[in-house]
C-alpha positions as CSV (number, residue, x, y, z in Angstrom):
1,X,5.2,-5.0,-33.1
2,X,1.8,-6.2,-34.2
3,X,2.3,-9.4,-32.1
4,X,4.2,-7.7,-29.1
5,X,0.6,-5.2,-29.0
6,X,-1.5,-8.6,-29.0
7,X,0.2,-10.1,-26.2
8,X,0.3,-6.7,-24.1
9,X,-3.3,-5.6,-25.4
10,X,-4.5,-9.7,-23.8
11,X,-2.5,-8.2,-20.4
12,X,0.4,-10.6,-20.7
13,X,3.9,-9.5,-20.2
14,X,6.8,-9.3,-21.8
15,X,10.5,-10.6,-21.0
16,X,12.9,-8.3,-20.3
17,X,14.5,-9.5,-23.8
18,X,11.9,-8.7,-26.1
19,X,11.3,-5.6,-23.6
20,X,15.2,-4.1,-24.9
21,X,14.5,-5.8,-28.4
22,X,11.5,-3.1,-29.2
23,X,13.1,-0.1,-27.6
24,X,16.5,-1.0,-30.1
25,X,13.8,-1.6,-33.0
26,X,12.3,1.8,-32.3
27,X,15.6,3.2,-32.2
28,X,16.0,2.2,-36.0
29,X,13.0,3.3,-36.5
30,X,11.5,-0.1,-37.3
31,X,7.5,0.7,-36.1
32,X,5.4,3.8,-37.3
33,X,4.2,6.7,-35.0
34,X,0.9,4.7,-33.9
35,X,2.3,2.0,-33.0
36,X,4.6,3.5,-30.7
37,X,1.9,6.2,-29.4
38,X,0.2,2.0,-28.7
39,X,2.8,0.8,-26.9
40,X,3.7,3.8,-24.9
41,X,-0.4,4.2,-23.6
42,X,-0.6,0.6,-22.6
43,X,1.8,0.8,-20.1
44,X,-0.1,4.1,-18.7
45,X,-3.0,1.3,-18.3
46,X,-1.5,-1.1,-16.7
47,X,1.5,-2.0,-14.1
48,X,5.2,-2.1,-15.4
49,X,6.8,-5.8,-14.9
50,X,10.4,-5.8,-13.3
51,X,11.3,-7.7,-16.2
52,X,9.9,-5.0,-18.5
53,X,11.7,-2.2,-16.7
54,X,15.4,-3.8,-16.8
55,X,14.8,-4.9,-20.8
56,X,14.2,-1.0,-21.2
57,X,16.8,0.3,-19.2
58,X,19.4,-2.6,-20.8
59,X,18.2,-1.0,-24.0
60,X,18.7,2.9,-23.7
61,X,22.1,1.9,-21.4
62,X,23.4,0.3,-24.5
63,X,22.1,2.6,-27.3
64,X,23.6,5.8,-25.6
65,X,26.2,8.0,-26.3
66,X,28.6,6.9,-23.1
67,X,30.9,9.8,-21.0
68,X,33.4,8.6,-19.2
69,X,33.5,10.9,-15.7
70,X,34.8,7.9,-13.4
71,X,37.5,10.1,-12.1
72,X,35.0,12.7,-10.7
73,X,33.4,9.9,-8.5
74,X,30.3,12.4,-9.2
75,X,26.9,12.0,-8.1
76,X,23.1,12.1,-10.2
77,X,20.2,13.8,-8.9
78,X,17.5,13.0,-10.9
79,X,13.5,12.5,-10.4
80,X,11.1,10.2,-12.6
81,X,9.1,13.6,-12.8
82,X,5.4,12.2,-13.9
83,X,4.6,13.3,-10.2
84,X,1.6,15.9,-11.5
85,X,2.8,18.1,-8.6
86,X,4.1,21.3,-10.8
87,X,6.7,21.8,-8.0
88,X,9.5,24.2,-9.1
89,X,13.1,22.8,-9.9
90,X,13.6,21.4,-6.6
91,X,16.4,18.5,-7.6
92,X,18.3,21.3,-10.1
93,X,18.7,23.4,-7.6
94,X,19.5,20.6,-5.4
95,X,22.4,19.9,-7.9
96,X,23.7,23.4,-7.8
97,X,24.1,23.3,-3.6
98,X,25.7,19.8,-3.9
99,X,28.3,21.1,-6.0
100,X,28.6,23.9,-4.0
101,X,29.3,21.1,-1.4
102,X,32.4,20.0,-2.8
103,X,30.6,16.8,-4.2
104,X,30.6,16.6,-8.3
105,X,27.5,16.4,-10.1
106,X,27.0,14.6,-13.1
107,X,22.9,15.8,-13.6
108,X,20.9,14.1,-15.8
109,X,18.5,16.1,-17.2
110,X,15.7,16.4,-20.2
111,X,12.6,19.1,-20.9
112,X,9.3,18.7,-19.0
113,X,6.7,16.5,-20.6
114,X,4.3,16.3,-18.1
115,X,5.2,19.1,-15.7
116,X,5.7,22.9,-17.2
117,X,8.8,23.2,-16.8
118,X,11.9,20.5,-16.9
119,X,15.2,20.6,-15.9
120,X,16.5,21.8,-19.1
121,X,13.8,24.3,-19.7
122,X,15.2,26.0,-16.6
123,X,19.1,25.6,-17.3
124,X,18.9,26.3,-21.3
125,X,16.6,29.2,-19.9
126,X,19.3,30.6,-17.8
127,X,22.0,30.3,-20.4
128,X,23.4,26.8,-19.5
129,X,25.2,25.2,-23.2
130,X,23.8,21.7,-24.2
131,X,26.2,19.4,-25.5
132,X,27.9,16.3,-25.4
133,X,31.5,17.1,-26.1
134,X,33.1,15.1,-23.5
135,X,36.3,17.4,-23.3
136,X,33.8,20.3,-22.5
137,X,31.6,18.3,-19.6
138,X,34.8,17.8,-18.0
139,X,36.1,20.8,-17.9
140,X,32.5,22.4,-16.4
141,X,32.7,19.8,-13.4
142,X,36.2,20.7,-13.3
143,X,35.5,24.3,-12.4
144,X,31.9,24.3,-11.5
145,X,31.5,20.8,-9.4
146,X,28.8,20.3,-11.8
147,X,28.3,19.3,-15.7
148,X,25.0,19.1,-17.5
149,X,24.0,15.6,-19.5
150,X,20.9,16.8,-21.4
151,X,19.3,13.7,-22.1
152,X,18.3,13.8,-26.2
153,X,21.8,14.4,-27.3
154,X,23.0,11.2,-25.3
155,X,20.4,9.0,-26.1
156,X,20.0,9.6,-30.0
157,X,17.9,6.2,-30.0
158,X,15.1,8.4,-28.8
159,X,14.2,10.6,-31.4
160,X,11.3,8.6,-32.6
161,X,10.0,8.6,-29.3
162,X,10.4,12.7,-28.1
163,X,7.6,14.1,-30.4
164,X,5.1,11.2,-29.6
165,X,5.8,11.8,-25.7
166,X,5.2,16.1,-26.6
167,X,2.1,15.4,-28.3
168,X,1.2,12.9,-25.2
169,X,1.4,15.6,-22.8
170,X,1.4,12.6,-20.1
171,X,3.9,10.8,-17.6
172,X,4.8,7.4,-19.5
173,X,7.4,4.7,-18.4
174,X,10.3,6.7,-20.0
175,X,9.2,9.0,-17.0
176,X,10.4,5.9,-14.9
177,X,13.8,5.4,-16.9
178,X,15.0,9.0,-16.7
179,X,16.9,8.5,-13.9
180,X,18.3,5.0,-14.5
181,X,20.2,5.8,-17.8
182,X,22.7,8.6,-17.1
183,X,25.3,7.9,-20.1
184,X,28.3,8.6,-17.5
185,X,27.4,5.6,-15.7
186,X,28.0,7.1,-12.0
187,X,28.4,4.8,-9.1
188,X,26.4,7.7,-6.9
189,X,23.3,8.3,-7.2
190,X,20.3,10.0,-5.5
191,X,16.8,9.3,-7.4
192,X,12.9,10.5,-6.8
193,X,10.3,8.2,-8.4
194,X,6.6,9.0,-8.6
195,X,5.0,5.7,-6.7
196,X,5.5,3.7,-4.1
197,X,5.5,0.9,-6.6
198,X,7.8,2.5,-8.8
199,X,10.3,3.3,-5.4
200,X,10.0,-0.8,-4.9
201,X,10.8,-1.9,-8.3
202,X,13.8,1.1,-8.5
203,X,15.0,-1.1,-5.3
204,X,14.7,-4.7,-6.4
205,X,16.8,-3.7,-9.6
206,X,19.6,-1.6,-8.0
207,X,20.3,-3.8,-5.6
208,X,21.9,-5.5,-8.3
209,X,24.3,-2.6,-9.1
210,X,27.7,-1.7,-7.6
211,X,25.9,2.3,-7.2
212,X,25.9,4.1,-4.2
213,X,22.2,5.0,-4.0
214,X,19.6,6.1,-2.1
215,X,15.8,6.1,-3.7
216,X,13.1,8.6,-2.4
217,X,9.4,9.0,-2.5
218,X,6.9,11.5,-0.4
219,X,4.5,9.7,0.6
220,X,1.9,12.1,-0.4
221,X,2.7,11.6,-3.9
222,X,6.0,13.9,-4.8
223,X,9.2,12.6,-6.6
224,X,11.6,14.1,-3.6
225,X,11.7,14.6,-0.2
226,X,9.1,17.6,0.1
227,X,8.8,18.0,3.7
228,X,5.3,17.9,3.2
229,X,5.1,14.8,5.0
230,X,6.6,12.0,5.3
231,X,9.6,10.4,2.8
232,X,10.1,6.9,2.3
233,X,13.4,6.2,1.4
234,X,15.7,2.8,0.2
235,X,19.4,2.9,0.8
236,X,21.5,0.1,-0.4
237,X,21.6,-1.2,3.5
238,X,18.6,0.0,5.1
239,X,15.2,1.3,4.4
240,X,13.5,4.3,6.6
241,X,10.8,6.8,6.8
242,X,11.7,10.5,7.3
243,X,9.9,13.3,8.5
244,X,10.6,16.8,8.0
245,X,11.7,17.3,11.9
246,X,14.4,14.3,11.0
247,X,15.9,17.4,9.3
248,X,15.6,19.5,11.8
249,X,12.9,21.0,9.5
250,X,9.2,22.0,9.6
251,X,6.6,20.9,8.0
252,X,5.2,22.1,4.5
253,X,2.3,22.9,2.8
254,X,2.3,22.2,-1.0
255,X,1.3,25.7,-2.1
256,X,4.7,26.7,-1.0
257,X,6.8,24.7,-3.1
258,X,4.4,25.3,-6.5
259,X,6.9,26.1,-9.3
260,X,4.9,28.8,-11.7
261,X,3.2,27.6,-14.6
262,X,5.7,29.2,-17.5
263,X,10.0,28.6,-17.7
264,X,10.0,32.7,-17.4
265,X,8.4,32.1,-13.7
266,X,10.0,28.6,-12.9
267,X,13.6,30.3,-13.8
268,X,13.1,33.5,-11.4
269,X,12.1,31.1,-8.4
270,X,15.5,29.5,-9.7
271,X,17.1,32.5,-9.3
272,X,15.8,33.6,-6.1
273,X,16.4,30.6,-4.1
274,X,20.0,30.1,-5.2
275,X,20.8,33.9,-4.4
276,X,19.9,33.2,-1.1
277,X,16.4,35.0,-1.4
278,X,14.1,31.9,-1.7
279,X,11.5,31.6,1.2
280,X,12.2,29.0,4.4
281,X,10.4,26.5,3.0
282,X,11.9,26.5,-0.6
283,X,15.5,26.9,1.1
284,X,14.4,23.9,3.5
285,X,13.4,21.5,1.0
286,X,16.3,22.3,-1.7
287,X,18.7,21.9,1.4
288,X,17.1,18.6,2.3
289,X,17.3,17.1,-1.1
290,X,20.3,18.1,-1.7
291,X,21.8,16.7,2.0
292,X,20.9,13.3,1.1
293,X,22.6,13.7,-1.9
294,X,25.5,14.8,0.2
295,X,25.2,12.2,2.6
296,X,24.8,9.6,0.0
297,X,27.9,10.6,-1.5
298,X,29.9,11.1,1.7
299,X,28.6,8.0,3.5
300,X,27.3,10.4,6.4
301,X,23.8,11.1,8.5
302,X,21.4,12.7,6.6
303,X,20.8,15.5,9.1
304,X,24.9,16.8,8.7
305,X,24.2,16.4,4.9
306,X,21.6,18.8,5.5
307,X,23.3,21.3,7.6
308,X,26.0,21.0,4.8
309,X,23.9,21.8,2.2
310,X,22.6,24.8,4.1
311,X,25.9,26.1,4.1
312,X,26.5,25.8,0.2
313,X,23.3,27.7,-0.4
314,X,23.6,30.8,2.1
315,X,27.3,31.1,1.5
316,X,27.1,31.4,-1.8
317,X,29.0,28.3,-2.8
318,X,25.9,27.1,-4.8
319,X,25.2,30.4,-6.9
320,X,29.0,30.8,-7.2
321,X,28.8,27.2,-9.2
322,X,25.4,28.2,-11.1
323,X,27.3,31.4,-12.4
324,X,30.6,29.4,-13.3
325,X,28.6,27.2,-15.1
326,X,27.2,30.0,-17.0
327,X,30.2,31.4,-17.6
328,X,31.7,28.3,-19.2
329,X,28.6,27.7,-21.7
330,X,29.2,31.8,-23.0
């Protein structure tokens, strides 16, 4: 690691090679705490390579704990979080109506780091079981539309890592692989990064996948569309800029998507807007997320994957999977 630090430390790169051999070496718990607490601040200093990205995600994709969903043809929603926007649990939620949908989710998910309150916080919060039984996952997105792969218990390689990223308190470029390492593997998949940097890099290395994806970034800085301006988004054909009236939508102010600053608050906005009792712009911007999910999944416009999503929220179809979910875990 010493050497690896040298090179990085005299800004040189690394190759994506050595970039998967010291994740695996971490994962046997090869280097001390400070030396990964190094490694993990110099890439908050300086740009991540597209060499260094793949090595990492080639790394965590072979160290996991693999599901095997392929008949559920689901769909991942999943942001790089590391935005430093606080917005409540817009891509959960956003889950929850795409199931509603008819579409299967297979949601990637882990506890905040940088933001207050992380996927998981909210779901373990509302009563949602953790595990990574495979016979179980199936059977929830069987009955709900929807299972839950909570990230630490699929990627057991990162246990020496968790506590240093706590402590850290700060977005670092496991924030950037979040999305790319769902252990089911799904050929669908709908993902928010935090830079338009990031959003290129996400597009030069899926476009070397067989997935199904569309990759989203607010130009005003949010991992997801958040009709607070304009999105820029890469499809596997196409690249575009939408705007919230593209939706059919108005525009935002960021106040009104804030998420709370404790799980206790972030859950009962949860609650709220999947009852049907969230205000128009937090019903408007789960709705939009989740219809490019849809339409990513059904190969449709993005404004009918809206006005489909709309209908999964205010009929119910979305709370109705939340509370079978629920059930299941009990």
């Amino acid at each position: 690691m010493k050497d690896v630090l040298n090179r990085l430390i005299n800004h040189d790169t690394i190759s994506t090679e050595t970039a998967k051999q010291v994740l695996v070496n971490i994962s046997k718990g090869d280097y001390n705490q400070s030396q990964i607490a190094s490694f993990l601040t110099i890439f908050m200093m300086r740009s991540i390579t597209l060499e260094e990205l793949a090595g990492f995600r080639n790394a965590l994709l072979e160290l996991c704990i693999p599901i095997d969903l392929k008949a559920f043809n689901a769909i991942d929603l999943c942001g790089t979080g590391g935005d430093g926007k606080d917005t409540f649990n817009i891509s959960t939620l956003a889950s929850f109506i795409t199931a509603g949908a008819g579409v299967n989710v297979a949601k990637h998910g882990n506890y905040g780091v940088s933001s207050s309150c992380g996927s998981s916080n909210v779901m373990e919060f509302l009563g949602i079981k953790f595990t990574n039984d495979e016979d179980f996952l199936k059977k929830t997105i069987d009955k709900a539309g929807i299972c839950v792969l909570h990230a630490p218990l699929f990627h057991p390689a990162m246990k020496n890592v968790g506590p240093i990223r706590q402590q850290l308190g700060v977005k670092t470029f496991f924030n950037m692989l979040g999305p790319m390492v769902n252990p089911s593997f799904p050929k669908n998949q709908m993902v928010g990064v935090f830079s338009l940097e990031l959003l290129r890099l996400y597009g030069y290395l899926y476009q070397n996948t067989d997935i199904n994806y569309t990759i989203v970034y607010a130009l005003d800085g949010y991992d997801e569309v958040s009709l607070t301006g304009g999105t820029k988004i890469i499809k596997n054909q196409s690249e575009l800029i939408l705007n919230p009236e593209d939706f059919g939508a108005k525009h935002i102010q960021q106040h009104e998507i804030f998420g709370g600053d404790t799980v206790t608050k972030a859950a009962k906005i949860f609650v709220d807007v999947i009852s049907g009792h969230g205000t128009e712009a937090q019903n408007n911007v789960v709705c939009a997320n989740a219809g490019l999910a849809i339409a990513t999944s059904k190969n449709i416009d993005h404004k009918e994957g809206f006005e489909i999503a709309k209908e999964s929220l205010f009929s119910g179809k979305a709370k109705a999977s939340l509370d079978t979910l629920i059930a299941l875990s009990k």
